[in-house]
Each structure stands twice: as C-alpha cells, then as structure tokens.
N, C-alpha and C positions, 0 to 999 in steps of 0.2 A: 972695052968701050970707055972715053972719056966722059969727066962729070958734064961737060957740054954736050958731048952723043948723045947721053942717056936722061939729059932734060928737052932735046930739040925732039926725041924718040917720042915721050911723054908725054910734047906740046899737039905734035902727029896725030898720036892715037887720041887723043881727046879734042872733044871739040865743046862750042857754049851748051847745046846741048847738055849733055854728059855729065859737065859740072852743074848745072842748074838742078838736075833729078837729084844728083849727088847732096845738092845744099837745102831740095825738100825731103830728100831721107833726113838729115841730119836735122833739118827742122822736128819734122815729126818724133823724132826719137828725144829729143831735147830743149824743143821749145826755142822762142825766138831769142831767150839770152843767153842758149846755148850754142847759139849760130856763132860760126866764125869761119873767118877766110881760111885757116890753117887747121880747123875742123874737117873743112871743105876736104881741105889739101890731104889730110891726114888719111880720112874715108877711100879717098881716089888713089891712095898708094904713092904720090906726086909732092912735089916739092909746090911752099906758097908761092912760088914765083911762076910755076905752070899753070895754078888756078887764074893769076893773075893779067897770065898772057892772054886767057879767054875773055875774062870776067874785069879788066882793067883796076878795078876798085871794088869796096864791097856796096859801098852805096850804086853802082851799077849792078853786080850783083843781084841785088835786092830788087832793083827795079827787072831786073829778067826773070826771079822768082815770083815775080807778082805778077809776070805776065803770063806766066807759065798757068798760075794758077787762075785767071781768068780765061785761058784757052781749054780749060776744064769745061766753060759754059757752054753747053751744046746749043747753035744757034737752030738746031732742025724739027720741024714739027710745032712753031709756034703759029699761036692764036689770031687768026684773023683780025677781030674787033681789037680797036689800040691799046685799049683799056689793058685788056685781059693780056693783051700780048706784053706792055709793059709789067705786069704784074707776071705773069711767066719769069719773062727775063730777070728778075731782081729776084724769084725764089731760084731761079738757077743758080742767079750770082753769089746768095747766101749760101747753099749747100758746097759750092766750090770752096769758098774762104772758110765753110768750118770741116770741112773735109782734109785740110792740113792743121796740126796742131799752133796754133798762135798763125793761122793763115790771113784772119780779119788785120792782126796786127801788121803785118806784114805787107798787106794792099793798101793798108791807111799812113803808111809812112814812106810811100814811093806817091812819082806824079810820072808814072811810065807811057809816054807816048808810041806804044809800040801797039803790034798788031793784035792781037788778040784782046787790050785794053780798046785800041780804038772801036773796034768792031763790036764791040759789046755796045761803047760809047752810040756810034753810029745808029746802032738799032734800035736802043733808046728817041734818041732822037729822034729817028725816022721818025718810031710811031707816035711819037710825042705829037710831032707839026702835023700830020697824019688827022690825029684827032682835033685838028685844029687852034693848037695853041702857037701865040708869035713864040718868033726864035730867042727872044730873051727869056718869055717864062718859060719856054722849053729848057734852056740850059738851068735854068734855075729849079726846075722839078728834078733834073740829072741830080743835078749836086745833093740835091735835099736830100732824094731817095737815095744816092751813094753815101751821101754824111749818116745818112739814121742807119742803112743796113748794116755798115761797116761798125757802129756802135753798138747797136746792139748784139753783132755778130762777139765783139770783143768784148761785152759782158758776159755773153753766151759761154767763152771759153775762157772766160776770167772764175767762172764758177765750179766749188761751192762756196768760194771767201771773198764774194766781193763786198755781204755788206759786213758781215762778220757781227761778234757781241757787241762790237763799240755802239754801233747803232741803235740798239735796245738798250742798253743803258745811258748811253745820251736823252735816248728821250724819256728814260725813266721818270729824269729831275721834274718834267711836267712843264719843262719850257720853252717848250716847241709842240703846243697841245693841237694845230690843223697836222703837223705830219705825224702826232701818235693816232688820232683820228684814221687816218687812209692806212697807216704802219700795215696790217697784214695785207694791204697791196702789197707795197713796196718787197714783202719777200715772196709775192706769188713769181715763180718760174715763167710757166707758160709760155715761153721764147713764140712759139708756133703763133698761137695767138697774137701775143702783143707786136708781130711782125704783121700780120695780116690789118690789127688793128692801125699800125702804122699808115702799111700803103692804102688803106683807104682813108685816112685823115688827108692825105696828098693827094690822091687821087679822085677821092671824090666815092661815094656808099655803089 
C-alpha cells in the first residue's frame, strides 16, 4: 500500500466524530495546553493531515469540541415553571464544562453555532420569553448566565492556585484594608453555593 492508500484508508475509517472523542480524551488527560492537532493525530494512530481532513483547522476543532461537550446537557425531564427550568439548564450546562478537564475553558473560547450549542441556546430562550421577558433582555440574561457560569466554572478548575500567597501578602501591607476585610470570603470555595447564589442574583430569589 502506498503513503497515499494508507492516508485515503485513514481519512475512511475516521470520521469528525472519532476525532473530536479522540481531542476530549486528550483534553482530559492533559488539559487545554496540552491540546494539539498532532496530539489529536498522534492518539488516532494518523497522520496531522488526516485529523485535518475532518477537523479542517484547530480553531474549528475546538469549536466541534465544545459542542460535543454541550451535547452532554440532557435536555429530558425539565422543569415546567421557566424559572426553575432555566436554572435546571445552566446546572446541567455547568456539570458538562466541568466534567472535561479545562471543559469551561474550552466552551469560553469558541462562539460554535452548531447543534447541540444552539439547542441548549434555544431552550434558554424559550423559557426566558416564556416567563415573560422581551427578546432583548432575553438574550442579555443568556449571555450573563453563560458569561458567570463559564467563569466561574474556569475558577472551579483553575483550583487550588488560583488566588495563591500573593494575595495574602499583598494585603498584608494594609493597603487595600475593604478587601482584607471580606479576605476569608475571597478563599471560601463553595463553587455549589456561589453558583446558586449567582443564578438568583439574574434571575430573581
């Protein structure tokens, strides 16, 4: 078999599928700056030019990994009342993005117009206008609730060094005396909490 057979062979047995599981193995195992197209390539046994035949680029890529991992959000069995239904949705959509390693980061640096992003989208909405809000502050509660989850999901997996010693020794000097003040907020964890506490700041108690 020539080098051409045996990459057209290659191109065959694989499909975007296949490479996309392949690039959240390798996520998981390595995190998102140990992502790479010829990591990809490497895993699959294939040459970069096979990953690329699926996957054209890695910033597409990326964008098919982040949708993979929003097709994680089970849309079955939600909550009637909007309220609750949007707040379902958005803890589903956190457990997805931190159920891959460096997953938040991953969703927060693509703007993937594909299915499983839009559908998620979608049903936000619905219930948004649902519960009666116009369609501008509808989209604008999307973004808010996608901007805070996805942040706080990427502190979530940014820890235990996100705020490190610098921070208590900065404020040691005594000149920054409101943030020594609130200071054991600032290293309470509580992810669970301060998400909850979130979506009712947006949403309303």
């Amino acid at each position: 078999m020539t080098k051409k057979q045996a990459e057209d062979a290659a191109r065959t047995r694989l499909d975007p599928g296949a490479v996309v599981r392949a690039a959240l193995e390798l996520l998981d195992e390595k995190g998102a700056d140990g992502l790479s197209v010829r990591g990809v390539a490497d895993r699959l046994g294939v040459r970069m030019n096979t990953v690329l035949w699926h996957a054209k680029t890695k910033a597409r890529l990326l964008e098919l990994m982040a949708d993979a991992i929003l097709a994680e959000v089970s849309c079955d069995g939600l909550p009637e009342p909007w309220e609750l239904r949007v707040r379902e949705l958005f803890h589903r959509y956190r457990r997805a993005l931190l159920a891959h390693r460096g997953g938040a980061r991953i969703v927060a640096g693509t703007y993937a117009a594909e299915p499983a992003t839009l559908r998620f989208a979608e049903l936000t909405v619905e219930a948004l206008l649902a519960g009666g809000l116009e369609e501008r502050e509808a989209v604008w509660t999307v973004w808010t609730l996608v901007y805070f989850t996805l942040g706080l999901a990427q502190e979530e997996q940014a820890q235990p060094d996100a705020l490190g010693g610098a921070f208590a020794r900065r404020l040691g000097a005594g000149d920054y005396p409101s943030l020594s003040r609130v200071a054991p907020h600032f290293e309470e964890a509580a992810f669970d909490e301060r998400f909850d506490y979130g979506l009712s700041r947006v949403l309303g108690p």
